[in-house]
C-alpha positions as CSV (number, residue, x, y, z in Angstrom):
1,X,44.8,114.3,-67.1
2,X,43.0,114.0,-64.4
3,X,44.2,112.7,-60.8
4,X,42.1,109.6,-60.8
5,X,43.6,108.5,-64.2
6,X,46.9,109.1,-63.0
7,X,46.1,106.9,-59.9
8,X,44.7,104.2,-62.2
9,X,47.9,104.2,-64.5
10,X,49.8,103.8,-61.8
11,X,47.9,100.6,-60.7
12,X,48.0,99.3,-64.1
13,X,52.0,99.9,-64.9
14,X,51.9,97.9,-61.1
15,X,49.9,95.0,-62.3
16,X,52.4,95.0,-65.8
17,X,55.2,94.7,-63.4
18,X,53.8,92.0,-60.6
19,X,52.7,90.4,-64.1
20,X,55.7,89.9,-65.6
21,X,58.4,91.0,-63.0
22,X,57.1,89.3,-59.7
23,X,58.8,86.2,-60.1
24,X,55.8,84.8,-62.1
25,X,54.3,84.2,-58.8
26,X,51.0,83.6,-59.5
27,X,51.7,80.0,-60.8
28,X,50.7,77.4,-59.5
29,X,53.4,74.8,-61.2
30,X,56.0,74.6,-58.6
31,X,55.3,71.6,-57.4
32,X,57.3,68.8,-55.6
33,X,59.6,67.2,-58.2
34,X,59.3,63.2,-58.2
35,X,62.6,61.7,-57.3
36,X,64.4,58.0,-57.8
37,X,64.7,57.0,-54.4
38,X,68.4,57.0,-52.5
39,X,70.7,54.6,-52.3
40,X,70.6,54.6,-48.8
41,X,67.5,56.2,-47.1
42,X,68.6,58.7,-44.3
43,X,66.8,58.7,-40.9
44,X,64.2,61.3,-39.7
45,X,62.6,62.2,-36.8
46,X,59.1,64.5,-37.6
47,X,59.0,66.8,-34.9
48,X,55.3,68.1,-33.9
49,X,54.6,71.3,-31.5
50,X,51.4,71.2,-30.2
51,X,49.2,73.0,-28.2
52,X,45.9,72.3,-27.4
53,X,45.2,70.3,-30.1
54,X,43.1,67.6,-29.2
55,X,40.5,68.0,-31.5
56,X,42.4,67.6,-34.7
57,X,45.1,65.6,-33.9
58,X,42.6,62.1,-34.9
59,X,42.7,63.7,-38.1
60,X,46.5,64.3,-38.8
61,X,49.0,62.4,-36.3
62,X,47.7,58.9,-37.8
63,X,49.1,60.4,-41.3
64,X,52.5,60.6,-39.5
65,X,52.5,57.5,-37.7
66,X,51.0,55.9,-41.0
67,X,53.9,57.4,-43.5
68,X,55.3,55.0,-45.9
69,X,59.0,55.4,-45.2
70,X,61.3,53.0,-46.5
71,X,64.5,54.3,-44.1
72,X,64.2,54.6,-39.9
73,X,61.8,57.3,-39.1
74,X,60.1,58.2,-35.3
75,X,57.4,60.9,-34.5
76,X,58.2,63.5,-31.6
77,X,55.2,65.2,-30.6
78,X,56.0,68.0,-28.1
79,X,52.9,69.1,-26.1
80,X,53.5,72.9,-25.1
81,X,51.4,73.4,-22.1
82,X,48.2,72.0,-23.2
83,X,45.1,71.6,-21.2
84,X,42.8,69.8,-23.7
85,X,44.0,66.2,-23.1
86,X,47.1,67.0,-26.2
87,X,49.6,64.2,-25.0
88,X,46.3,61.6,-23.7
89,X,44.6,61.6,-27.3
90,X,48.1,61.4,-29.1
91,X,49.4,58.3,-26.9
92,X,45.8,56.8,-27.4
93,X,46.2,56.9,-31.4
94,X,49.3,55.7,-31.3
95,X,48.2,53.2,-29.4
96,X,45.5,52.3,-31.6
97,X,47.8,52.8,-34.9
98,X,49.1,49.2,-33.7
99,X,53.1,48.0,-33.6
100,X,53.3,49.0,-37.9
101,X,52.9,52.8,-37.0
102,X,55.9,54.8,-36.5
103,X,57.1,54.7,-33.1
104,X,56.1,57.9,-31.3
105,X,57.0,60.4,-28.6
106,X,55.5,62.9,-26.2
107,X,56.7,64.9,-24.3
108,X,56.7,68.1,-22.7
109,X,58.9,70.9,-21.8
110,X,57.0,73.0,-19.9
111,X,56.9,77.1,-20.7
112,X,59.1,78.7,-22.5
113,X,61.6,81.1,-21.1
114,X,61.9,84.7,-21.5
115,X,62.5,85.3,-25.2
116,X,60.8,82.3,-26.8
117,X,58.0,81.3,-28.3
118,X,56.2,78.5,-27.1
119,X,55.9,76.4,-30.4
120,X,60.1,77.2,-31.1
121,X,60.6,76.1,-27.8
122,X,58.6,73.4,-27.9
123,X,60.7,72.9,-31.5
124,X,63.7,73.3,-30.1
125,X,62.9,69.9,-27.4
126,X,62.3,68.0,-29.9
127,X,64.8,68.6,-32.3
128,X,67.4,67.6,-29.0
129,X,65.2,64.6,-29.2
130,X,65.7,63.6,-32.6
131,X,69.9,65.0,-32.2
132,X,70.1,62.0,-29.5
133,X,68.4,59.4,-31.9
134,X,71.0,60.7,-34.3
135,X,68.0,61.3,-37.1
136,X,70.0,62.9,-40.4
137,X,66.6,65.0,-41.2
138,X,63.9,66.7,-39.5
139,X,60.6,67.1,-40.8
140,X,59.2,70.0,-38.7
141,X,55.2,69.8,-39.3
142,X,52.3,71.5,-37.6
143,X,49.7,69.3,-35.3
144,X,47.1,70.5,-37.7
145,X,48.7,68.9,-40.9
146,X,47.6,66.1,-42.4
147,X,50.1,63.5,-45.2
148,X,49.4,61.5,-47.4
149,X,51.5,57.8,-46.8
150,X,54.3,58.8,-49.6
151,X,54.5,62.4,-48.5
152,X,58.0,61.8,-46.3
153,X,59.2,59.3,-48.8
154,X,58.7,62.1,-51.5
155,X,60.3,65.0,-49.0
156,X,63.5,62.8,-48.7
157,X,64.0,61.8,-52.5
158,X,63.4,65.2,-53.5
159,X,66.4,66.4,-50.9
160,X,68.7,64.2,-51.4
161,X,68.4,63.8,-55.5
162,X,68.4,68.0,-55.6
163,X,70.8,68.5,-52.7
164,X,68.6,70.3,-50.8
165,X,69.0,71.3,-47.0
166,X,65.6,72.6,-46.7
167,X,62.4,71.3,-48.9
168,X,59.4,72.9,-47.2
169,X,55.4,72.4,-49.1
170,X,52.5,74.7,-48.6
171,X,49.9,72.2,-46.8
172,X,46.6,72.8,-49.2
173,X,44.5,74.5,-46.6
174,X,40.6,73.9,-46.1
175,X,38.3,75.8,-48.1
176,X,34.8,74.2,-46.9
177,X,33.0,77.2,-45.7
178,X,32.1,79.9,-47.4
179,X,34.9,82.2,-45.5
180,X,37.1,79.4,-46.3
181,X,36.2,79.8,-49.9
182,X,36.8,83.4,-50.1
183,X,39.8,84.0,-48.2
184,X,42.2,81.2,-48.3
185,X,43.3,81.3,-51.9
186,X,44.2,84.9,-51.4
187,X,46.5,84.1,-48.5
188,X,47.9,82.0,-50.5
189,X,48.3,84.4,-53.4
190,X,49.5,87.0,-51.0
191,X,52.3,85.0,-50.0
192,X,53.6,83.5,-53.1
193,X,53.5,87.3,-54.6
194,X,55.7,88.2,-51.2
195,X,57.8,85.3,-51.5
196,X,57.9,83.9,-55.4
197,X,58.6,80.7,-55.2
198,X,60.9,80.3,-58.3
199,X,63.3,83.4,-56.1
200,X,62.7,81.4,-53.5
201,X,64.5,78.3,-54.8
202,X,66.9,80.2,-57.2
203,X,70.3,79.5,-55.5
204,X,72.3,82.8,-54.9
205,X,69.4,84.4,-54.5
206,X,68.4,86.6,-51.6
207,X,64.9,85.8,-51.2
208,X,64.3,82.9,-48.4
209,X,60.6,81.4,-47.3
210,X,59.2,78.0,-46.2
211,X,55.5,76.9,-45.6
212,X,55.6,76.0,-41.6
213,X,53.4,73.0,-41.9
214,X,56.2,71.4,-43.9
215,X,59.8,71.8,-43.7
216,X,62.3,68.8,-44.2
217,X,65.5,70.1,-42.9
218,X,68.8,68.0,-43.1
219,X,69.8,67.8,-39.1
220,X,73.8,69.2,-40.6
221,X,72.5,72.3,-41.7
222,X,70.0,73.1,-38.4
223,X,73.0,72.8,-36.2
224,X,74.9,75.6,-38.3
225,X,72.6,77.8,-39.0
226,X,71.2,77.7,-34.9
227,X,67.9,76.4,-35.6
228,X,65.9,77.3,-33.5
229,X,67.7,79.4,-30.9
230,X,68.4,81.6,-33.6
231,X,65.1,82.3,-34.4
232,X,63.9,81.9,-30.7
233,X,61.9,85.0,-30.8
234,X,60.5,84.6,-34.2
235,X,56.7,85.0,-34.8
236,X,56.5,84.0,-38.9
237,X,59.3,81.0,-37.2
238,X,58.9,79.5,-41.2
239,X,60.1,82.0,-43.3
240,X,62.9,83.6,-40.5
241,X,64.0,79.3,-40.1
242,X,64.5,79.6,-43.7
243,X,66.6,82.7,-43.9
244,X,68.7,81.7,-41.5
245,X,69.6,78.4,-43.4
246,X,69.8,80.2,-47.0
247,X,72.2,82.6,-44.9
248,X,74.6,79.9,-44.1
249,X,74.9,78.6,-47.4
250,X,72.6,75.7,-47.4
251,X,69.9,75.3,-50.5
252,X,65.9,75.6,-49.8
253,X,62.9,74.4,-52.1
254,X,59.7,75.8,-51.5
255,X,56.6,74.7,-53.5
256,X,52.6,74.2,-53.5
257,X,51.7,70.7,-52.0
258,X,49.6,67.8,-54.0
259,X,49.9,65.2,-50.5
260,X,50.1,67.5,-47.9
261,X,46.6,69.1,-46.1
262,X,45.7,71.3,-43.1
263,X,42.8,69.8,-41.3
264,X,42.3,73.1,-39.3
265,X,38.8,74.6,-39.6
266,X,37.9,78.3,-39.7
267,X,34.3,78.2,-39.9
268,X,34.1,82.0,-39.5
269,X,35.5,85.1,-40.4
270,X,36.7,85.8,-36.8
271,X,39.1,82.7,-37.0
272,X,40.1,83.6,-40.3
273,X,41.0,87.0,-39.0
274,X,42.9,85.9,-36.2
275,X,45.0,84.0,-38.3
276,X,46.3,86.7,-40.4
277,X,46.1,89.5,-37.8
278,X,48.1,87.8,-35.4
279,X,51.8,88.3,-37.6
280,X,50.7,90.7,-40.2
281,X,52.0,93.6,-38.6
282,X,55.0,91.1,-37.7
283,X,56.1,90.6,-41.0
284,X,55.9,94.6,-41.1
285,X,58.9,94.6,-38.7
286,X,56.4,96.8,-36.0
287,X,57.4,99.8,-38.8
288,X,54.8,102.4,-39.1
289,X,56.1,103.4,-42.2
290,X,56.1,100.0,-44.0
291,X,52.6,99.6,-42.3
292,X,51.8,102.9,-44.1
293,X,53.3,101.6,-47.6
294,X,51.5,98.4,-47.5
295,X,48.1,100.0,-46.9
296,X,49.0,102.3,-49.7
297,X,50.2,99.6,-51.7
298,X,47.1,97.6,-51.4
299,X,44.4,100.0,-52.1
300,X,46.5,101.0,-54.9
301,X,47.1,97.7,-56.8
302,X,43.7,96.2,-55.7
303,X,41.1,98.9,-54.6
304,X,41.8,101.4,-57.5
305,X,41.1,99.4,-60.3
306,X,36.9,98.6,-59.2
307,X,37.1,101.9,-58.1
308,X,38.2,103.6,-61.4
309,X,35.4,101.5,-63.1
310,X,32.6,102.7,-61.3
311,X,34.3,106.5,-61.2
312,X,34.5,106.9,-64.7
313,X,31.4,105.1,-66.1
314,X,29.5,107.5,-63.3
315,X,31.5,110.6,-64.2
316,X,31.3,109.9,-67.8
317,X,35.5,108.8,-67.9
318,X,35.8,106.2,-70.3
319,X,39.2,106.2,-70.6
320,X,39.7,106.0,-67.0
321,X,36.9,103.0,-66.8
322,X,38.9,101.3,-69.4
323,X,41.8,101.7,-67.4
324,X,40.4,100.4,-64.1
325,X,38.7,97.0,-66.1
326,X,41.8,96.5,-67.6
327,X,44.0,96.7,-64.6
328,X,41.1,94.4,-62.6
329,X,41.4,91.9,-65.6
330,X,44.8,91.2,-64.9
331,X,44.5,90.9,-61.6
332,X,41.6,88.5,-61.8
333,X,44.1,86.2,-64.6
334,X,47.1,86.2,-62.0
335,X,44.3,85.0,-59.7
336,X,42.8,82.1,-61.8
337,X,45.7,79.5,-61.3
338,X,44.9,79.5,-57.3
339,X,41.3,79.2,-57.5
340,X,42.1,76.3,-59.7
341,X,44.5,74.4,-57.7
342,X,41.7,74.9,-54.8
343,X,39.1,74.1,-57.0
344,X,36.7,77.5,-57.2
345,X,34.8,78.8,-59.4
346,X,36.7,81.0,-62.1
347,X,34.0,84.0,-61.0
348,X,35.0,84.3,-57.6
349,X,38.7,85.8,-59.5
350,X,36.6,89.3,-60.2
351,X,35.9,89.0,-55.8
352,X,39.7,89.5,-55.2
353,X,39.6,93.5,-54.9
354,X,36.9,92.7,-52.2
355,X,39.1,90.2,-50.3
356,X,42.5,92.3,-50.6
357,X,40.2,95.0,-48.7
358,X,39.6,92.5,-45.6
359,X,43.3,91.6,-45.4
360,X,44.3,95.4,-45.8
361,X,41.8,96.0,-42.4
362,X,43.6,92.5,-40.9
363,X,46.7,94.5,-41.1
364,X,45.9,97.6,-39.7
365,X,44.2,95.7,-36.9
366,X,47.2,93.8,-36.1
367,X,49.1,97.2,-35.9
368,X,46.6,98.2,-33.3
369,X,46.5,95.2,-31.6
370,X,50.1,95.6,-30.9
371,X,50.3,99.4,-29.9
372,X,47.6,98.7,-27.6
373,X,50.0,95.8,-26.3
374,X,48.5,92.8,-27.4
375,X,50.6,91.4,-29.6
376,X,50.1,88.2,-31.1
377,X,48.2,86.5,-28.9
378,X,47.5,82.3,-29.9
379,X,46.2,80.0,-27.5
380,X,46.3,81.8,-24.1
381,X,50.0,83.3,-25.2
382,X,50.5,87.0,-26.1
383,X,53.8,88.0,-27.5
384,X,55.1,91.4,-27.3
């Protein structure tokens, strides 16, 4: 045998295994279970970093202040340093919500000290915030996130009926450009196949994620598992928030959301880049070596297979095309489920090889971002 068709059965015993072995993470059915309500609804306080974020907060914080919550809740919006008018446009919907919105706060801590980030510091002023209102739960969500009026009603009943300290959803992100279209899905595909959700929620288990834009957290376990000073440094602060918490013996639930939506555009590839560059090399732990293994990993579960097609129908391989087409058929099934709860086109599945490639590049250039000592730069901020 050849070398290519070794290569190519290599890729295809991979796709058997992420298949069948991966936590089934390529469906799309975990999904928030529907609850009977409490007894007795607990109070929350949503805490909301933001930085400027004028421009989409008209189409999210009224979804806060609007929420359908039968129990005390109040809205904490944190403005970390802005200079686009952040805290002016929030007090001015809030204002315009009228005296049946959720009550709402803004403040400000000013920067962050040596050793944070700005959004965990800004986090970490308004979870004191909702600690002196005595809330029982915090829902930790991102400026740009949009919810539907049950959506903290749902969060709640689904804690307290499972016994959950942490239920976090995956906010639906925008797929209205063509970029959009074509890389969103994979993102999240590429996350649920590093995190499977059904590990994720498995109790005992070591694996431990949550979706930033979302994360209901029972106020009990944040104070002992240090949230956030013990994540203070944290650049993916989701998934290191929820290790710290499955660490300490509490119970997370992570699933796909139905009433949950980021409102954040990325019209263009460039934004889209910067959003996966900026903590790629991040959730590599700054390793070389596992930077090395996940661009080998890559091209070999999702460039070989194309590439053993075209090789051995030009080279007069059939076995080796065969290979390839069958290795790049399942990879296009595992993909179908996400195109479907995004609503594409079952087509765009066979485009996935293509997209892997551009997120394989994102990584390298967030390696060489941060050699070159840029870090993770977001909104003015550059992190080590």
């Amino acid at each position: 045998m050849t070398l290519l068709a070794w290569i190519v059965l290599f890729s295809l015993a991979a796709w058997g295994w992420l298949l069948l072995g991966q936590g089934l993470f390529w469906r799309t059915d975990v999904r928030l279970p529907l609850r009977p309500p409490p007894a007795q609804w607990p109070s929350v306080a949503v805490v909301v970093p933001a930085r400027d974020e004028a421009a989409v907060l008209p189409d999210s914080l009224p979804s806060l202040l609007a929420q359908a919550y039968p129990g005390e809740a109040r809205v904490f919006l944190v403005d970390d340093g802005s200079t686009d008018g952040t805290a002016e446009t929030a007090r001015a919907l809030a204002e315009k919500a009228g005296d049946r919105a959720l009550p709402l706060t803004v403040s400000s801590p000013g920067e962050p000290p040596e050793g944070w980030t700005g959004k965990l510091w800004a986090l970490r002023h308004g979870i004191e915030q909702a600690y002196r209102a005595d809330a029982e739960y915090l829902l930790l969500t991102d400026a740009d996130i949009a919810h539907r009026p049950e959506s903290l009603r749902e969060l709640v009943a689904a804690a307290e009926a499972g016994g959950y300290d942490l239920v976090s959803q995956m906010a639906r992100l925008r797929t209205a450009t063509g970029w959009e279209r074509l890389v969103v899905p994979a993102f999240v595909y590429f996350f649920a196949q590093l995190y499977p959700f059904r590990w994720v929620n498995r109790a005992g288990g070591r694996t431990a994620a949550a979706a930033g834009g979302c994360v209901l957290l029972k106020a009990d376990a944040a104070r002992r598992a240090g949230i956030p000073e013990a994540v203070r440094g944290a650049l993916i602060d989701d998934v290191s928030v929820a290790r710290e918490v499955k660490r300490t013996g509490g119970r997370i639930w992570l699933g796909l959301a139905e009433r949950v939506d980021s409102v954040r555009p990325y019209p263009r590839l460039a934004e889209l880049w910067g959003m996966v560059s900026r903590s790629a090399y991040a959730q590599l732990r700054h390793n070389p070596l596992l930077l090395a293994a996940a661009v080998g990993g890559l091209a070999l579960v999702y460039l070989v297979p194309p590439l053993a097609v075209a090789a051995g129908l030009l080279g007069g391989a059939p076995a080796v095309a065969v290979a390839g087409a069958l290795a790049w058929a399942v990879m296009a099934g595992t993909y179908l489920p996400v195109l479907r709860y995004y609503g594409q086109p079952p087509w765009a599945a066979a485009l996935l090889p293509f997209t892997a490639g551009l997120y394989l590049l994102m990584t390298v250039d967030s390696a060489v971002r941060h050699h070159r000592g840029k870090g993770a730069a977001w909104k003015g901020r550059t992190y080590a």
